[in-house]
C-alpha positions as CSV (number, residue, x, y, z in Angstrom):
1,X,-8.9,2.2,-41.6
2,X,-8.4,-0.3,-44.4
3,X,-6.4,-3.7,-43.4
4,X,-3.0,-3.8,-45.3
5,X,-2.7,-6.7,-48.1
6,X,1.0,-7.9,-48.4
7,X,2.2,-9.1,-51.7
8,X,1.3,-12.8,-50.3
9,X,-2.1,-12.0,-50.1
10,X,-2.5,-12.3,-46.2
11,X,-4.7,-9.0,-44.6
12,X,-2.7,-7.9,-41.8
13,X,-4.6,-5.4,-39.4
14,X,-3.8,-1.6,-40.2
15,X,-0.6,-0.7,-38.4
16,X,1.3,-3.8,-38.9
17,X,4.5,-3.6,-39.8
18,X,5.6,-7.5,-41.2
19,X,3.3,-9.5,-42.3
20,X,1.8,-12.1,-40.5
21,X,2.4,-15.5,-42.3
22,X,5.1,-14.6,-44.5
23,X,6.8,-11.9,-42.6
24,X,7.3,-9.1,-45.3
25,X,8.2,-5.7,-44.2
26,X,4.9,-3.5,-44.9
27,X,5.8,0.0,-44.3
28,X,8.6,2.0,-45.5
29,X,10.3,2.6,-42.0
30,X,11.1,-1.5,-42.4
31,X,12.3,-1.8,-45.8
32,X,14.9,0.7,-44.7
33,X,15.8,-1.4,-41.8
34,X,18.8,-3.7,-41.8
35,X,17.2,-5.3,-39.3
36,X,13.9,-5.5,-38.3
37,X,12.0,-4.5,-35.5
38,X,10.8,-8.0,-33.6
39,X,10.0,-6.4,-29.9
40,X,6.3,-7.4,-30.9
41,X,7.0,-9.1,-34.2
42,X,6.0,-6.0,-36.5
43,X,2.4,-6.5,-35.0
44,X,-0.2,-3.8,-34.7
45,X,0.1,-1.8,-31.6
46,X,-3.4,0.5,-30.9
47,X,-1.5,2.9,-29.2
48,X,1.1,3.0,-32.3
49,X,-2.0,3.1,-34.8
50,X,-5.0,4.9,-33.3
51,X,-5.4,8.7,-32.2
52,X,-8.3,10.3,-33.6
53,X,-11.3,9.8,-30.9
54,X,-11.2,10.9,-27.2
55,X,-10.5,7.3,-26.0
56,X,-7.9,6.9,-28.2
57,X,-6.3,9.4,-26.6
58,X,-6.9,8.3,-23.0
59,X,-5.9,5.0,-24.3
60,X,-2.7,6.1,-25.4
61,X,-2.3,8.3,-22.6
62,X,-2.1,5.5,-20.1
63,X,-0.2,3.1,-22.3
64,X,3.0,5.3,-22.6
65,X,6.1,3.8,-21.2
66,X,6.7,7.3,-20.1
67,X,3.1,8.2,-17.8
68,X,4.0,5.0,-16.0
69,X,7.4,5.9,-15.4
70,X,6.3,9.5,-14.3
71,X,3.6,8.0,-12.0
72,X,5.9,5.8,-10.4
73,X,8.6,8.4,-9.8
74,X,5.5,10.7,-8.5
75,X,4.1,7.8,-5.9
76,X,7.8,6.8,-5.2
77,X,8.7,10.9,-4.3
78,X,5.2,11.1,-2.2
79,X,5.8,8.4,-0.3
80,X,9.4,9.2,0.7
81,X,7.7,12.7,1.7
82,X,5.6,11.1,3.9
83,X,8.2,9.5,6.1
84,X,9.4,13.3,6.5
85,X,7.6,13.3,9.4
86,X,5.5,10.9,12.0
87,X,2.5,9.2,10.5
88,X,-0.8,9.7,12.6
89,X,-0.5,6.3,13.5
90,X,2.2,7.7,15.7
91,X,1.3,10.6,17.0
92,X,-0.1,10.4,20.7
93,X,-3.6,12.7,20.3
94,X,-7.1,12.6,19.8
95,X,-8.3,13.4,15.8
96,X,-9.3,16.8,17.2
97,X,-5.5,17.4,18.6
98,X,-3.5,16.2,15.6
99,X,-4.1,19.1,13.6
100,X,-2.8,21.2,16.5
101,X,-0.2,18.9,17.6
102,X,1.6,19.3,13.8
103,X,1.8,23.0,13.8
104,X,2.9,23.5,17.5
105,X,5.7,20.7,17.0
106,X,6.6,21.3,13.2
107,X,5.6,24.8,12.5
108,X,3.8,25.6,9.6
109,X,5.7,23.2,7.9
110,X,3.7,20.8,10.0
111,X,0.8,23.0,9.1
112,X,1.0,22.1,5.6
113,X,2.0,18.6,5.9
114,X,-1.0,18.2,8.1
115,X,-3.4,20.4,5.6
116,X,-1.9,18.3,2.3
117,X,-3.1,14.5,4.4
118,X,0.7,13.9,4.0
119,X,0.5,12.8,7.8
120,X,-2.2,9.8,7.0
121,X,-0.6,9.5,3.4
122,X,-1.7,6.2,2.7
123,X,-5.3,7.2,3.3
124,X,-5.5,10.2,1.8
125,X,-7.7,10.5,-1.6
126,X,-4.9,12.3,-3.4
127,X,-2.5,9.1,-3.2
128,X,-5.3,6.6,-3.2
129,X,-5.9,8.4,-6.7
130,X,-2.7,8.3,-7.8
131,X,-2.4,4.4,-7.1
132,X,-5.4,4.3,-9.0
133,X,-4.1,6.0,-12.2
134,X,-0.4,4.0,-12.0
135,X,-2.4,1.0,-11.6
136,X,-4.4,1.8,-14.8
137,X,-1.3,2.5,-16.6
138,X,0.0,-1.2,-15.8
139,X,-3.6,-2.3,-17.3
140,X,-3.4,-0.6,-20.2
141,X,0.2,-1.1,-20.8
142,X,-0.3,-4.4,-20.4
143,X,-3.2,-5.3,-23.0
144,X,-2.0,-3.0,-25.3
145,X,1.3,-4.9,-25.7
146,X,0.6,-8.4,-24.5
147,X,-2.6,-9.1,-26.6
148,X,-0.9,-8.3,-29.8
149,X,2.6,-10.1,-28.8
150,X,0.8,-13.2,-27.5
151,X,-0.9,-13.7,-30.9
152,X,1.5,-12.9,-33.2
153,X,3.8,-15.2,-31.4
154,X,1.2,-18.4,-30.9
155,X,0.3,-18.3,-34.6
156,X,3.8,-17.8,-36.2
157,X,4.6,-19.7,-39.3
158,X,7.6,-21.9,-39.7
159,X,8.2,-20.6,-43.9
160,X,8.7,-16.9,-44.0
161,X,9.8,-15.2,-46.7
162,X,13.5,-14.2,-47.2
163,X,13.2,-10.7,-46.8
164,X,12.4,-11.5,-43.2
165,X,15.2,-14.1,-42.7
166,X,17.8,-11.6,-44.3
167,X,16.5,-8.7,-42.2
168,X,17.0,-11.0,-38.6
169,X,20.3,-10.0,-36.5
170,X,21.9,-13.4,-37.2
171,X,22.1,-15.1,-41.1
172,X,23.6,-17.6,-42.9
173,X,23.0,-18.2,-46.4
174,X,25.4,-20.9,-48.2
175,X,25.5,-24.0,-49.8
176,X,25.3,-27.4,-48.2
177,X,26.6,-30.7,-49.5
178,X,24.1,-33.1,-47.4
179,X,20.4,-33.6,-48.3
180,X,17.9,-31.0,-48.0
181,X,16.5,-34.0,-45.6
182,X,19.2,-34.9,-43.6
183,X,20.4,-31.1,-43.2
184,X,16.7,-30.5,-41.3
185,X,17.2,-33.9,-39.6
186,X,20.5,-33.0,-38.2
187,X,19.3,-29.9,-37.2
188,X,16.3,-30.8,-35.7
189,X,18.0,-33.9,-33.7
190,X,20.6,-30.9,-32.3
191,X,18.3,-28.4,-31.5
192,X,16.0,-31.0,-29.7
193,X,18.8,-32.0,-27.7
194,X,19.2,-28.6,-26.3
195,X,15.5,-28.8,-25.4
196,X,13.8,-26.1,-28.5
197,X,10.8,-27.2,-29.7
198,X,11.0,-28.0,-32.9
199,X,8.4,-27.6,-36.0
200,X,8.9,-28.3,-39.6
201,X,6.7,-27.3,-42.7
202,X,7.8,-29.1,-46.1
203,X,11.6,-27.4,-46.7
204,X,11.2,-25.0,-43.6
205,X,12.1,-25.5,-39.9
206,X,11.4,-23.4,-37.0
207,X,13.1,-24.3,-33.8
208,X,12.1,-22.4,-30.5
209,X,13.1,-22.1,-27.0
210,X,12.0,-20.1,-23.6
211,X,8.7,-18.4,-25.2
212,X,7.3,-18.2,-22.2
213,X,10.1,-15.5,-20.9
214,X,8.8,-13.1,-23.4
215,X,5.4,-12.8,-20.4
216,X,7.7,-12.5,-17.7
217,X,7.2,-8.5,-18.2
218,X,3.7,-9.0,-17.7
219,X,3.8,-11.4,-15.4
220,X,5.3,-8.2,-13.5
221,X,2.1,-6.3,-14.5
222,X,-0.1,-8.7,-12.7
223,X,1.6,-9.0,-9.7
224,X,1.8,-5.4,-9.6
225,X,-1.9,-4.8,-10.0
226,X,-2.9,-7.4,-7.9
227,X,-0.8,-5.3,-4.8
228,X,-2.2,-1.9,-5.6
229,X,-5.5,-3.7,-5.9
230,X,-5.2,-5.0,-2.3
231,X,-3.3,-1.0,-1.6
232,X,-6.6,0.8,-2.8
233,X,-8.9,-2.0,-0.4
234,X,-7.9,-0.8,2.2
235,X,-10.0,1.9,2.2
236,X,-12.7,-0.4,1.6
237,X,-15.1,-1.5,4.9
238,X,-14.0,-4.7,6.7
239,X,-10.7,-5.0,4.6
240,X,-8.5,-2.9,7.1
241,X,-9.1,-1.8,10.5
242,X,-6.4,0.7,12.3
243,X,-7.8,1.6,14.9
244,X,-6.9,3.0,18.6
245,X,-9.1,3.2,21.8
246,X,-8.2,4.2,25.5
247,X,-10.1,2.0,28.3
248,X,-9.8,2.9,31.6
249,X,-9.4,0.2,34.9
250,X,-12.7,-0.8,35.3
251,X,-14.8,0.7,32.2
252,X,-16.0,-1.3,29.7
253,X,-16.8,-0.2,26.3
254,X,-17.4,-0.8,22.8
255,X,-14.2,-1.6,20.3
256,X,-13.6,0.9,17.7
257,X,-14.0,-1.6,14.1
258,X,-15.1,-4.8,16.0
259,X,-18.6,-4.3,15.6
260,X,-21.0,-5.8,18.6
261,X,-17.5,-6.7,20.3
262,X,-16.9,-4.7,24.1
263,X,-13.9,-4.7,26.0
264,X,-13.9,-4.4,30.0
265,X,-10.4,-2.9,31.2
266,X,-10.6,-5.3,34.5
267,X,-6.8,-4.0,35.4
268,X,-3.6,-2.8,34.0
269,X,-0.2,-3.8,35.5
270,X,3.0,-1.5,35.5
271,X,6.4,-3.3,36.0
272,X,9.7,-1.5,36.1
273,X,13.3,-3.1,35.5
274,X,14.3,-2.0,38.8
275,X,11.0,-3.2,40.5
276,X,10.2,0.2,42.0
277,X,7.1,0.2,42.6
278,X,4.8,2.6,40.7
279,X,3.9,5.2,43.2
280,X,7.4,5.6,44.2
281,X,8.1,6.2,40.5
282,X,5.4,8.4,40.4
283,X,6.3,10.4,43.5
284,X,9.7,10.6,42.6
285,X,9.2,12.0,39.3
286,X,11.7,9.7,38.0
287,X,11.1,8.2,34.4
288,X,9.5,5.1,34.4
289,X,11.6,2.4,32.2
290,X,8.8,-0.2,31.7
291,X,9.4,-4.0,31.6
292,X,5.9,-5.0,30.8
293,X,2.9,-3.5,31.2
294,X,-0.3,-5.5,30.3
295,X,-4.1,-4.9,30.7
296,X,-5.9,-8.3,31.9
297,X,-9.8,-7.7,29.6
298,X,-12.9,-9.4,29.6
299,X,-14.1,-9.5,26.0
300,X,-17.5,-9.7,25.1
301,X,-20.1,-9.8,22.3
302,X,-23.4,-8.6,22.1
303,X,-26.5,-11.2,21.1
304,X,-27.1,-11.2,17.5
305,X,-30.4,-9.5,17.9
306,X,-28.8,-6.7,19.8
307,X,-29.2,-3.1,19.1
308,X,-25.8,-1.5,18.2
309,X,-24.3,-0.3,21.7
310,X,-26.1,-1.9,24.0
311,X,-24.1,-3.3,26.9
312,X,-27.3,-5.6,28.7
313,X,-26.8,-9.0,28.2
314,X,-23.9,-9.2,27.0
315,X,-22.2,-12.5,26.3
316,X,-18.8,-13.4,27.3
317,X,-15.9,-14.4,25.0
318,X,-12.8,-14.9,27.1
319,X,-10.6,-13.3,29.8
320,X,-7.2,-12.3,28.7
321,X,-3.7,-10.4,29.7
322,X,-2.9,-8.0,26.7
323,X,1.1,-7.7,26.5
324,X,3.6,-5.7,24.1
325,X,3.8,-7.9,20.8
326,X,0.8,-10.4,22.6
327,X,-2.3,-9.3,21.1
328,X,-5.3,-10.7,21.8
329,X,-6.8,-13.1,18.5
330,X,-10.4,-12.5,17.6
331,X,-12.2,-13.0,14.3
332,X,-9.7,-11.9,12.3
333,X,-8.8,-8.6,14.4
334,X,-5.8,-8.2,16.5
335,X,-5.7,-6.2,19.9
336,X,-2.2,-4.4,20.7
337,X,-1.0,-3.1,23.8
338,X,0.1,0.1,22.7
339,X,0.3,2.8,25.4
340,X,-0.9,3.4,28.8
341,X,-1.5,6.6,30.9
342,X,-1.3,6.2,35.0
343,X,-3.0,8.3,37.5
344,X,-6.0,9.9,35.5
345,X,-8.4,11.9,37.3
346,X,-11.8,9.4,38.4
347,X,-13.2,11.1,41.1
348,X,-12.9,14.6,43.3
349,X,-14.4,14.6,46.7
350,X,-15.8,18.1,48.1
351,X,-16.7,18.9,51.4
352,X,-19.7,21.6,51.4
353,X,-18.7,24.0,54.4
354,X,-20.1,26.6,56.2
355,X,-16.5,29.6,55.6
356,X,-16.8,31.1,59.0
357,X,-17.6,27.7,61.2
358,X,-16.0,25.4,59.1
359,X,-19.0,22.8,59.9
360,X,-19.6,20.4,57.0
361,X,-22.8,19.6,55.9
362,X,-21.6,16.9,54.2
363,X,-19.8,15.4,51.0
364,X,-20.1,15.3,47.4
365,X,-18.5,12.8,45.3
366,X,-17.9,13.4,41.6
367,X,-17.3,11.1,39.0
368,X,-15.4,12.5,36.4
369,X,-16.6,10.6,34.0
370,X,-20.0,10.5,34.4
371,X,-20.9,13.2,36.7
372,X,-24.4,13.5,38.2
373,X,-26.1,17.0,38.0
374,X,-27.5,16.9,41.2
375,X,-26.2,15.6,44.7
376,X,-28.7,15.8,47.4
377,X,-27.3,15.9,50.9
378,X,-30.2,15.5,52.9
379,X,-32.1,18.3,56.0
380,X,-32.8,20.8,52.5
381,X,-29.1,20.6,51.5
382,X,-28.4,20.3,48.0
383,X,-25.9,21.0,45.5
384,X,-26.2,21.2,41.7
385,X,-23.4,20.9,39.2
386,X,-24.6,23.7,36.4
387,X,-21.3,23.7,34.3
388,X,-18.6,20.5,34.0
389,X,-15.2,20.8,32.6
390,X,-12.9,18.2,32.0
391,X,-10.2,19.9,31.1
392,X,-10.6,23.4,31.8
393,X,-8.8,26.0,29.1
394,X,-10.1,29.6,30.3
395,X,-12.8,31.9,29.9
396,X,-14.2,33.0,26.5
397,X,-17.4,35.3,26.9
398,X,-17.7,34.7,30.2
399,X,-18.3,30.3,29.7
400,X,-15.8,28.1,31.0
401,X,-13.9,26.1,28.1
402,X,-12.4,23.2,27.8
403,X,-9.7,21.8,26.0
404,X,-10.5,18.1,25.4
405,X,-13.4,15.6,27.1
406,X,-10.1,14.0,29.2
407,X,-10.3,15.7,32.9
408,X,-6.6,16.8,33.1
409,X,-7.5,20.0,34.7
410,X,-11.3,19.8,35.7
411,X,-13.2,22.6,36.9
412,X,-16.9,22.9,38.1
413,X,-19.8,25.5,38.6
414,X,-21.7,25.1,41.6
415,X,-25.4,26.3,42.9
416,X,-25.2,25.3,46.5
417,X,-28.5,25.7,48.1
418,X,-29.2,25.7,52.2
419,X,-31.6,26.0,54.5
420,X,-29.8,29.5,55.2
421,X,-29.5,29.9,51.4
422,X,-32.9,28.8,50.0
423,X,-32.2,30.7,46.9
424,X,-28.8,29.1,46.1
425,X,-25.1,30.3,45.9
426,X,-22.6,30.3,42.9
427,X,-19.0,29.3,43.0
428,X,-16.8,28.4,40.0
429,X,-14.1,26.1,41.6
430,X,-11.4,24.4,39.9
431,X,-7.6,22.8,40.8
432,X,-6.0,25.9,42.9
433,X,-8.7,28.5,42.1
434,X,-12.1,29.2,43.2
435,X,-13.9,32.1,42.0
436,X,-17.7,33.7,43.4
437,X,-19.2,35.3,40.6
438,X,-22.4,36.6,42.0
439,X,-20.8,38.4,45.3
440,X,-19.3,37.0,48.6
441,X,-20.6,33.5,49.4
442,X,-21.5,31.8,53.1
443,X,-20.8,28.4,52.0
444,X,-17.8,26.7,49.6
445,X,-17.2,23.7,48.1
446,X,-13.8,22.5,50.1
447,X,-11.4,19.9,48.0
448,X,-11.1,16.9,50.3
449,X,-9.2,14.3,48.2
450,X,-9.1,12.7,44.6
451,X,-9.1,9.2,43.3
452,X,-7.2,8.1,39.9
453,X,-7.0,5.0,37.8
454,X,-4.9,4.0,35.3
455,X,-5.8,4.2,31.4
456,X,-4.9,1.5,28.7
457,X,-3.9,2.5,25.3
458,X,-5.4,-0.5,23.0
459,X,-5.1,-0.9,19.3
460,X,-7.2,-2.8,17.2
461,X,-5.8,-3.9,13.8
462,X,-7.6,-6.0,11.1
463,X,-5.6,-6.6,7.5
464,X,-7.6,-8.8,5.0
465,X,-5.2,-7.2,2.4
466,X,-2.1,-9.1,3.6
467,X,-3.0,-12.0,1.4
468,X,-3.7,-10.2,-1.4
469,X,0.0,-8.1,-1.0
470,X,1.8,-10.9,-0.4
471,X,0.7,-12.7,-3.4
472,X,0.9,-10.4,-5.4
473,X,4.4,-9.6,-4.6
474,X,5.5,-13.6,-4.8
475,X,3.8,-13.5,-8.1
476,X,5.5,-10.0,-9.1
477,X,8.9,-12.2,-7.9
478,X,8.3,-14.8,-10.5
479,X,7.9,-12.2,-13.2
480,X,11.7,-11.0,-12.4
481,X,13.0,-14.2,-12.1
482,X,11.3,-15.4,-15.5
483,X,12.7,-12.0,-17.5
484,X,15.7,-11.9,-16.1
485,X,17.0,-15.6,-16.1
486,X,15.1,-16.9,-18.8
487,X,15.4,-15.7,-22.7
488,X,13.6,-16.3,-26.0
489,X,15.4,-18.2,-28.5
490,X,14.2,-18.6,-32.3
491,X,16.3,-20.6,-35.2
492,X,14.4,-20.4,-38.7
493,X,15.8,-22.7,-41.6
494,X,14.8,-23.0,-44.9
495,X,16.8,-25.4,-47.2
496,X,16.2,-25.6,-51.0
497,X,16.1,-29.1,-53.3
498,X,19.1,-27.6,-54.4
499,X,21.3,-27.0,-51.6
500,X,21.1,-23.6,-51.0
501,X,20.2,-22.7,-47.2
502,X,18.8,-19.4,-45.6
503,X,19.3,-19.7,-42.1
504,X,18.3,-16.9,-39.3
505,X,18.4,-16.3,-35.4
506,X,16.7,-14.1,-33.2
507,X,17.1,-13.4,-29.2
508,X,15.5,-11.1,-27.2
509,X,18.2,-10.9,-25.1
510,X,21.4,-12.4,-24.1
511,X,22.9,-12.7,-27.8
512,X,25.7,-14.9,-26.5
513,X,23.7,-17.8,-25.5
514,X,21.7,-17.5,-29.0
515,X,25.3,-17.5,-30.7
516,X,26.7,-20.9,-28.0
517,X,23.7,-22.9,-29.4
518,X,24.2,-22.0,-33.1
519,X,27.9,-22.8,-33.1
520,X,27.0,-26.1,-31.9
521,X,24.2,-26.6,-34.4
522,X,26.5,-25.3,-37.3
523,X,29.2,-27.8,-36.8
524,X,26.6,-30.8,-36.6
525,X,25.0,-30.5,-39.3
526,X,27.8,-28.7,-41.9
527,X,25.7,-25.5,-42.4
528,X,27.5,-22.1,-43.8
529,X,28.8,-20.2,-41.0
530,X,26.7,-17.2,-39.2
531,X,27.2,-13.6,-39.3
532,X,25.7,-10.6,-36.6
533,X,24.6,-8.2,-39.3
534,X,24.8,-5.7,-36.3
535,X,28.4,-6.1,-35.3
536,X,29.6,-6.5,-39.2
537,X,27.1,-3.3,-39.6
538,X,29.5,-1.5,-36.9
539,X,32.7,-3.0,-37.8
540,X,32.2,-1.3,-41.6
541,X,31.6,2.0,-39.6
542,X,34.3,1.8,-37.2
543,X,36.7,0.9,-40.2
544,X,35.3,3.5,-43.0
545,X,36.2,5.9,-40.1
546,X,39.7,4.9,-39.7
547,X,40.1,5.0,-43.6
548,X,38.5,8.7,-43.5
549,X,41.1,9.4,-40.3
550,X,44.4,8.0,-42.4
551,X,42.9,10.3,-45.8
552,X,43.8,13.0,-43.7
């Protein structure tokens, strides 16, 4: 497309609408205007010119006012659907139960929200997409405004020609007594006063104040991308770690996101406002109302040349009492006290016993954690552990199930072999039940006691992004404060040998201060008295209607 060549002989880029230096109107739509257009000063907008090729039209796309307005109401709407209902964050199961634990509370409404990644919203594609695009938009936006308004307004001439001063909101045009010198003198000495910047060219004088408030908008636009920006890291590696691990007393292992760090869970400590202690509590079945509860670690950090997981030779950092809103401090990482879970299951203790003498042939201790496959009782008395567990959920097919790897409800398989049973019994045992699949048994494994230990829920949280949100939103701050206190003030003046003087104003907003300034400047320096071309443009409506109203 062909530049446009005003009548001045300046070649303004295709799609301008007033010319560059002298500020003629160049299309049609502006000679018909009163008043001109000076949101970008009749610059050449790409989205406004362009729409032929593919990236036009994705270009265009993402610069409307009206996408970014959509994508914000769209983000705004999903993320007031996501406080609907708990956050996973929240929710008190493993990743396997959450699914589960959404339906059976929530229905299929829970279902859905589950199935949609409403209940990790922040991490879900969908919403890290639709950051993405509103984020774009804001780019876009941005360079297809601010590149054009930024030039036009740092190479703006002080003499424009008449048809642009007539065409501004505010004019005067008279005659003046004084000097075409002294008239700019005065005016520049006034307009100075009120801190403008002042410029003159031969006759012409352009006076201007608060440019930089015309940027606050996209001032607005950085600070905004710069907080999605840190939004969309967080699903980067290493920027944000939410994570959540359960340690029990005396088990050390490795820390979920802390790479090469381990965590030993040396003892956790209960207290309760009335000081009952916890096996009362527990015996009771009263509610426990906590006052603290803490877990005292060891934390410790594998050798550099360590392979990933290895506990040998492990080095110690520190020893330290983990307490409700007193993390422990680590490289960056944070590590909450979040939950806790008393009494689990750590060991059952079996008696095998002979059922019609009730003679023991000894004991058999199983770790519930780590349970051996073999337990060897000595004189050719042995018992093997064929099937394990932890949480026992029913038969399907014949095979014991079970629900999750945590041993609420454990149940074993047995093959007891003695000198009397050299080929080995079967007996399925678990809490309340035992069961002899393969016929009537001599021997069973007799419950003796149990041994428990407390669990501690830790969380471990890493945000690299905080800097990035928080400065984004300070600088996002200073955008509002710049547009909204601050406006751009323009006073051209143009004053021939003769006398005669074309003066025009412009504002972007706040037409009252604009209209305090030129009062003052007026009666300094004698020059004809201002009109609003917009209010006299309504006034003549308002009073050819009421003529029109009496005709009748």
């Amino acid at each position: 497309m062909e530049n446009i060549i005003c009548a001045c002989g300046h070649s303004n880029p295709f799609g301008t609408k007033l010319c560059e230096k002298c500020g003629r109107p160049l299309t049609e739509e502006e000679k018909q205007n009163k008043v001109v257009d000076m949101r970008y000063d009749g610059t050449a907008i790409r989205s406004k010119t362009y729409n032929k090729s593919i990236v036009d039209k994705i270009w265009n796309f993402f610069s409307s006012v009206k996408v970014g307005i959509a994508l914000i109401i769209i983000t705004l709407i999903a993320a007031s659907i996501g406080t609907l209902l708990p956050q996973e964050f929240y929710v008190k199961a493993s990743d396997m139960e959450k699914g589960a634990y959404y339906e059976d509370v929530y229905g299929f409404v829970g279902k859905i929200y589950y199935t949609l990644g409403l209940s990790d919203l922040y991490s879900s594609w969908w919403f890290q997409i639709l950051v993405g695009m509103l984020a774009v938009s804001i780019i876009v936006a941005s360079l297809d405004r601010g590149i054009p308004l930024y030039k036009s307004l740092k190479n703006q001439r002080v003499k424009r020609h008449e048809s642009f001063l007539k065409r501004q909101r505010i004019v005067a045009e008279g005659q003046v007594t004084a000097s075409p010198e002294e008239t700019l003198s005065k005016v520049e000495k006034k307009m100075t006063e009120m801190k403008y910047i002042v410029r003159r060219d031969g006759s012409a004088l352009l006076a201007e104040k608060g440019r930089f408030s015309r940027y606050g908008p996209y001032i607005n636009h950085v600070g905004l991308i710069i907080f999605l920006t840190g939004v969309m890291l967080r699903l980067v590696p290493g920027f944000y770690v939410d994570e959540s691990i359960w340690v029990r007393e005396g088990e050390t292992r490795a820390i979920t996101g802390m790479d090469g760090y381990f965590i030993e869970n040396r003892d956790f400590i209960l207290e309760t406002h009335d000081n009952t202690p916890q096996g009362e509590q527990l015996k009771q079945g009263v509610n426990v109302v906590a006052k603290n509860f803490q877990t005292d670690i060891t934390l410790y950090k594998q050798p550099e040349d360590a392979i990933a997981g290895d506990t040998e030779n492990l080095e110690k950092v520190r020893d330290y009492s983990i307490r409700v809103n007193h993390p422990l401090k680590e490289s960056g990482y944070a590590l909450y006290q979040m939950d806790y879970r008393l009494n689990e299951l750590k060991q059952m203790n079996f008696q095998l016993v002979n059922k019609s003498t009730e003679q023991s042939l000894g004991k058999v201790g199983i770790d519930l954690t780590n349970p051996k496959k073999e337990y060897d009782l000595g004189n050719g008395v042995s018992v093997k552990l064929l099937v394990y567990t932890p949480d026992f959920s029913g038969f399907e097919n014949g095979v014991p199930q079970t629900a999750t790897s945590v041993p609420n409800n454990p149940a074993f398989l047995f093959k007891m072999t003695t000198p009397e049973t050299p080929e080995g019994e079967t007996s399925f045992v678990a809490i309340k039940q035992t069961l002899e699949p393969l016929g009537e048994n001599q021997y069973k494994m007799m419950f003796e006691s149990v041994e428990t230990r407390d669990m501690s829920g830790i969380t471990i949280r890493k945000d690299s992004t905080i800097p990035i949100l928080f400065v984004g939103g300070i600088i996002f701050m200073i955008g509002v404060a710049i547009g909204s206190y601050w406006n751009h003030r323009r006073l051209w003046l143009q004053v021939e040998p003769d006398g005669h003087v074309l003066m025009a104003a412009h504002v972007n907003k706040n037409m009252f201060s604009m209209k305090k300034d030129l009062d003052a400047v007026t009666a300094f320096a004698g020059l004809p008295q201002y009109k609003d071309q917009l209010e006299s443009s309504e006034e003549g409506e308002e009073s050819t209607k009421k003529e029109g109203d009496n005709t009748l």
